[in-house]
N, C-alpha and C positions, 0 to 999 in steps of 0.2 A: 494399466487399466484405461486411463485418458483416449490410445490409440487402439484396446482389444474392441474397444465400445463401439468403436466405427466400423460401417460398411463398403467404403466405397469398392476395395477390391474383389476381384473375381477370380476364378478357376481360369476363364477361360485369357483374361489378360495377361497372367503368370503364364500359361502354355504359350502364347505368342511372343512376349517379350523372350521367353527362353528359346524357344526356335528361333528366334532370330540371331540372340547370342550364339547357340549352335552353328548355322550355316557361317557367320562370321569367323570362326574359332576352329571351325571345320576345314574353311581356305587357308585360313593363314597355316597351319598345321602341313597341307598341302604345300603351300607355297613355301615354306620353311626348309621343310623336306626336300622340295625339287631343287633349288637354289643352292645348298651346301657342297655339293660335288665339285660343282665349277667354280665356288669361292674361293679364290686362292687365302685369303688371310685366314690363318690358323683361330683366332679369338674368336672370329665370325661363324667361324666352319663348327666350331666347337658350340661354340651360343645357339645357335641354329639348331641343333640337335637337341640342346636342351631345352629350349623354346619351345620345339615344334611337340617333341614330346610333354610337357604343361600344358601344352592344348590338347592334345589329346586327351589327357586326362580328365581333362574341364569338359569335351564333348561328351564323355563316360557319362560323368555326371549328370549333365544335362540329361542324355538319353534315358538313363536309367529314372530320370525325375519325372519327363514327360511319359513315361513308360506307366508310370505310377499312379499318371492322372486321368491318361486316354486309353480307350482301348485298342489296338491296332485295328487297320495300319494307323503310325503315327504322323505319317508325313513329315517325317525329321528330311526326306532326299527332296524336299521341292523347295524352291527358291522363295523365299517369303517375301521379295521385294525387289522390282527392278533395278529401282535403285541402289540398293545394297550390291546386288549381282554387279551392277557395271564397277559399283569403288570396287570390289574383290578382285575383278576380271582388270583393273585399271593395275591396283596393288601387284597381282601374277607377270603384270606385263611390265613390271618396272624396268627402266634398258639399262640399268647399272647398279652395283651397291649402295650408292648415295642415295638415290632417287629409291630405293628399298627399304633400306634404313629409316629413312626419313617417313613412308607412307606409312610403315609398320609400326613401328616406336613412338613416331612421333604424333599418327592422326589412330591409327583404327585401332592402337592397345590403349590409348589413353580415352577413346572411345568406348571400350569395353568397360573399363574401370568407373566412369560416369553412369551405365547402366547398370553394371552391378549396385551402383552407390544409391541408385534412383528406387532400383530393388527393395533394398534394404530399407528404404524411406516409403515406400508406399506400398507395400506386400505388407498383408495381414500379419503380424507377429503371431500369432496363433493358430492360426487356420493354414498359413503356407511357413511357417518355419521351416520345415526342408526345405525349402525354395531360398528360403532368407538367410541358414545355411549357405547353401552353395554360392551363392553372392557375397559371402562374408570370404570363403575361402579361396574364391576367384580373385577377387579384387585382395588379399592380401602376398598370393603368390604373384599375380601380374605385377602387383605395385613395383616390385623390384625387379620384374624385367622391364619395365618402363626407364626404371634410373639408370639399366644399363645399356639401353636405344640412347640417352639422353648424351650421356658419355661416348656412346660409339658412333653418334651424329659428329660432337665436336671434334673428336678425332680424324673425322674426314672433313671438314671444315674446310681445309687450307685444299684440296681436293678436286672441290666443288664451284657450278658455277652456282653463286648465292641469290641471281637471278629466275636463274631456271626453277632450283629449288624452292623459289619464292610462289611461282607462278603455279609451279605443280604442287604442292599443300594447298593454293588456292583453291585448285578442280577438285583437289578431292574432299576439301570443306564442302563444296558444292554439292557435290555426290551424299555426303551428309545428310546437309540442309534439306535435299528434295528426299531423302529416306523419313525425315521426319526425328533424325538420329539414329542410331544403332539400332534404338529399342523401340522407337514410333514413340515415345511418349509424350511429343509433342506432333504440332500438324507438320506437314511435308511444306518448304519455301522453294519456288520454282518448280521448275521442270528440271528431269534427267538430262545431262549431260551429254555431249554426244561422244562417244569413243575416243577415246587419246592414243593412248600405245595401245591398247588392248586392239584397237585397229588391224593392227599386227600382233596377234597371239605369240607369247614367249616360248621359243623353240627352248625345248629340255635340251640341257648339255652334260652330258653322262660321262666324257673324259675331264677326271681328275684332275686342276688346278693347285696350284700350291705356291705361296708366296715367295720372296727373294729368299728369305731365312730358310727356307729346303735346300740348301744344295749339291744339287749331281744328286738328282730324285730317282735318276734312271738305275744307279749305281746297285748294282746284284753282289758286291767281291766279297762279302762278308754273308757265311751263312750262322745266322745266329744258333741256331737249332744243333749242330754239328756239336756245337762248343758247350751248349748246356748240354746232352745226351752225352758227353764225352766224360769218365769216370776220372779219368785222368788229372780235371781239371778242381780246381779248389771252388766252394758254396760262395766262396767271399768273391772270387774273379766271376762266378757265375750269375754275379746278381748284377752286374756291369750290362750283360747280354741279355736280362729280363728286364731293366729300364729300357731300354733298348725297343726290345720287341714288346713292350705295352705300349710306348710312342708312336712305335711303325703301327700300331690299331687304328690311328685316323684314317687309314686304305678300308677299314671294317665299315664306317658309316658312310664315304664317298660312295663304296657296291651297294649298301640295303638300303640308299635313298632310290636306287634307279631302280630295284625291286618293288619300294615301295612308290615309286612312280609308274611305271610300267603294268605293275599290278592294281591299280587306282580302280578302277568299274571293273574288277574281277574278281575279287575277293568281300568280306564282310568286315564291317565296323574294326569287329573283333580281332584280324586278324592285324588290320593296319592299327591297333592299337597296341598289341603286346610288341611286334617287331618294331613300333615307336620305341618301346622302352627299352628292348635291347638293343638299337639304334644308338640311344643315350648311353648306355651301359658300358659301348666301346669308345663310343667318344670320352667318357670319363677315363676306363682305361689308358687313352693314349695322354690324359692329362696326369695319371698316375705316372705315367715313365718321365714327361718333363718335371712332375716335380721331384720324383729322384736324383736326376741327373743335378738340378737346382741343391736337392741339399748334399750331393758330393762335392759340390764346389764346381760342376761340368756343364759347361756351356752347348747344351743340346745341338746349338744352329752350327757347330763345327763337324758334327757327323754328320752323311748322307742317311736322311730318311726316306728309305726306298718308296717308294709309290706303283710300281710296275705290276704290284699283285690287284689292285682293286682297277687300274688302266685295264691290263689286258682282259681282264673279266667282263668288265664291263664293256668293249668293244668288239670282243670276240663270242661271247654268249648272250642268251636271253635272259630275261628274269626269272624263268623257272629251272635254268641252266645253273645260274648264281645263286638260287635259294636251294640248288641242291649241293654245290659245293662248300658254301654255309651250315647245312646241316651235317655233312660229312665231316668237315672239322670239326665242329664243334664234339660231335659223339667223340669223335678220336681223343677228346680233353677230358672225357670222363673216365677212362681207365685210370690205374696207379702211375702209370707212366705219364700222363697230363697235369692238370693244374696241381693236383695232390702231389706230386713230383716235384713242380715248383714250388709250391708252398713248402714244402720239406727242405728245398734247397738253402730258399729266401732264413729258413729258422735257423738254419745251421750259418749261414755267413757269419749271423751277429751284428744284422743289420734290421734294428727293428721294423724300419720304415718300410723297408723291401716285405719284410715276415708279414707286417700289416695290411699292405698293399695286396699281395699273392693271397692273403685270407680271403680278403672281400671278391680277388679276383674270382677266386675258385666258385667262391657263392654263384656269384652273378652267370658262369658259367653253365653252373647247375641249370638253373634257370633258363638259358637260354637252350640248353636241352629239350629243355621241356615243350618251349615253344615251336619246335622243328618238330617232336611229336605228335603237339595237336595239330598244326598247320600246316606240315610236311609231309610227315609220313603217310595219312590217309588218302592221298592219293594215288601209293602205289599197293600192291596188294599182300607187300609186308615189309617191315623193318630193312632187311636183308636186300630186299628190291629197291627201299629208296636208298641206301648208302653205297646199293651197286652204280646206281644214276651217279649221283654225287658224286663219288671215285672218276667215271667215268668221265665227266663235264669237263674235271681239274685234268684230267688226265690228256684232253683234247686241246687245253690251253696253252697256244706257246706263248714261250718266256721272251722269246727275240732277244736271248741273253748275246749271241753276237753279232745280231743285228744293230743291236743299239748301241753297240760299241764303235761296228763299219760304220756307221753315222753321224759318227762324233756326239753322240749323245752321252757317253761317259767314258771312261777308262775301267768299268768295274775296282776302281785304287781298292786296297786292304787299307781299310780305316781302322781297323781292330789295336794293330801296337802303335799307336799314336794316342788313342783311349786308355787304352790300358796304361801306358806308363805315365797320361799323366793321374788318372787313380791312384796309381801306387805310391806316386809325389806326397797325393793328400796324405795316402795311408800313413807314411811315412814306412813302409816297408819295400825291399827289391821289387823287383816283375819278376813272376816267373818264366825261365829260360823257356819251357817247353809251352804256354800260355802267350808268351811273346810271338813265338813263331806259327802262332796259328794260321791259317792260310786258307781255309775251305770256302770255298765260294758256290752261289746256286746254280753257276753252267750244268749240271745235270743233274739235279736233283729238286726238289718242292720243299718244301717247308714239313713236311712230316717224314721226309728225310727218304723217300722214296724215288729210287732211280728212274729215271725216265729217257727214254731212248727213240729218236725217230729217222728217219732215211733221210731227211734235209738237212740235220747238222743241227735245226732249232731241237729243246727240250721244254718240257712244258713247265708251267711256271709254280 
């Protein structure tokens, strides 16, 4: 009652300090997105997606709040601040991980989290409680992406030059100070800054990166697909090859960042917010296969995780190219033969982790059906039309399965019975004779297990 009594607050200061956290929360979300492709460190690549997707989700909100207050148009797409514009255009333009890390984590999340907190202290409890809400809920999910910037700074410490980093959190305190803070809620100190990197706008880098721990990323000799569709083979060896191929899914969020880059002033709110989530969804997937492998006792970084499928897509097609072979796959997971297949597989092994794993995956699948419905398919003038595109895209893509070998970029090795026997070590049971000698490789075929044939010698991938 002490603070419903008072008046200082307004409608119209609640819609600006939120647009401001919007357009904040909006870049970074962008800049999240654009940057994980070319990350080579897996932790990064992975944080990044789930990151960039938490903001998204905090934009929702927002929009959906100021929605609630004003009548359109809302003016959520205009810049509410020069200054803000140049720290964001500053933070997009960071020339390395370090210098990213550090701008993100360490000045403009921790920035956020003070505006939410400013929020919450000076918004009417009564009058804007949804407002005071979503301050409450921002600032509890970001807190704990701040602790893991805080963690992922010190980690590149040794890295870094401790100069340079010194100097650059300096300019962008500055960029701050003359914004007045995130939120304006105090007055503006100085003048804008003048241009640093952003000077030089950050070229998007759309071929796939991947740290030391990948290696022989080129490597096609193993087709995983062959060996699960194969009847022959046992639920227990089969769940070896579905850790496997949820890990190889980090190739899923390197291609729908460049989509959703590419796609940036083409599309609505909406659509770069759901393929945020399915974004997240495959990066989680590829964390589901490392922690399998982790609780068989198997050292993930000893296999080649191939990389060639989300490379050549993304260097060989556009983004409507790669959101149609996106949707193409994905509908192909919803027969009985798809994730429901796997998940049948995973129950019968007797490997709970894998049955658990293949549950959620299926779910999430569902889901990301759906999204290629609303977002996909209304561009063509039926179902049948867009999965003909799709089909087609994948179908123009080559593999350069022996290109990349004449180049010494790999040997395609059979990494299959060097995993498997030592699974079986764990198991404490033999290998199987006919599962040992498995040998299928992708030289001519794709991952749904469809021949492909062309006059060069290359097959698509």
């Amino acid at each position: 009652m002490e603070r419903a009594v008072h008046s200082e607050w307004s409608l119209e200061e609640s819609v600006n300090r939120l647009k401001r956290l919007h357009y904040v929360l909006r870049r970074l979300h962008e800049t999240l997105t654009a940057r994980l492709t070319a990350e080579p460190i897996y932790e990064l690549k992975t944080a990044y997606s789930y990151h960039a997707y938490l903001c998204a989700e905090q934009v929702t909100l927002i929009r959906n709040r100021v929605g609630e207050m004003r009548e359109p148009p809302l003016g959520l797409d205009k810049v509410p601040d020069v200054a803000l514009q140049r720290l964001m255009d500053e933070v997009e333009a960071s020339p390395d991980t370090a210098h990213l890390i550090v701008a993100v984590y360490q000045q403009v999340l921790p920035a956020v989290l003070q505006a939410c907190e400013r929020i919450q202290r000076d918004a009417h409890p009564l009058a804007d409680a949804p407002t005071v809400r979503i301050a409450k809920l921002m600032h509890f999910e970001l807190s704990e992406v701040v602790e893991f910037g805080a963690t992922a700074t010190r980690c590149l410490e040794h890295e870094t030059d401790s100069e340079a980093i010194a100097a650059w959190e300096a300019y962008l305190i500055r960029c701050l100070n003359a914004a007045g803070q995130l939120d304006a809620a105090v007055a503006g100190e100085g003048v804008v800054p003048d241009p640093w990197y952003s000077a030089k706008p950050y070229p998007y880098d759309k071929e796939p990166k991947r740290d030391e721990r990948f290696k022989d990323p080129f490597n096609a000799g193993v087709n995983p697909e062959a060996f699960l569709y194969d009847s022959g083979f046992s639920p227990r060896d089969k769940t070896l090859m579905m850790y496997y191929k949820r890990l190889r899914e980090i190739d899923v969020p390197e291609m729908m960042a460049s989509i959703l880059v590419e796609l940036r002033d083409e599309e609505p709110w909406e659509f770069h917010m759901e393929m945020s989530r399915q974004l997240w969804d495959e990066a989680r997937h590829a964390m589901m296969g490392e922690v399998g492998f982790v609780a068989q006792g198997i050292d993930w970084r000893e296999i080649p995780i191939n990389f060639t499928w989300s490379r050549n897509l993304n260097l060989q097609l556009d983004a409507r190219g790669r959101h149609g072979v996106l949707f193409y796959i994905e509908q192909g997971l919803m027969p009985k033969t798809g994730k429901r297949y796997e998940w049948e597989v995973a129950k019968e092994s007797g490997d709970p982790l894998s049955e658990l794993f293949q549950d959620f995956d299926w779910a999430d699948e569902v889901l990301h059906a759906q999204i290629g419905r609303r977002w996909y398919v209304p561009r063509y003038q039926s179902l049948g039309e867009a999965l003909k595109f799709g089909d087609q895209c994948w179908s123009q893509v080559l593999s350069h399965w022996n290109a990349y070998r004449e180049q010494g970029l790999t040997e395609h090795r059979n990494w299959w019975p060097e995993l498997y026997r030592k699974a079986c070590e764990k198991w404490g049971k033999e290998p199987d004779a006919q599962a040992l000698a498995f040998a299928e490789t992708y030289e001519d075929s794709r991952a749904d297990l469809e021949k492909i044939q062309t006059s060069n010698g290359e097959s698509a991938s």
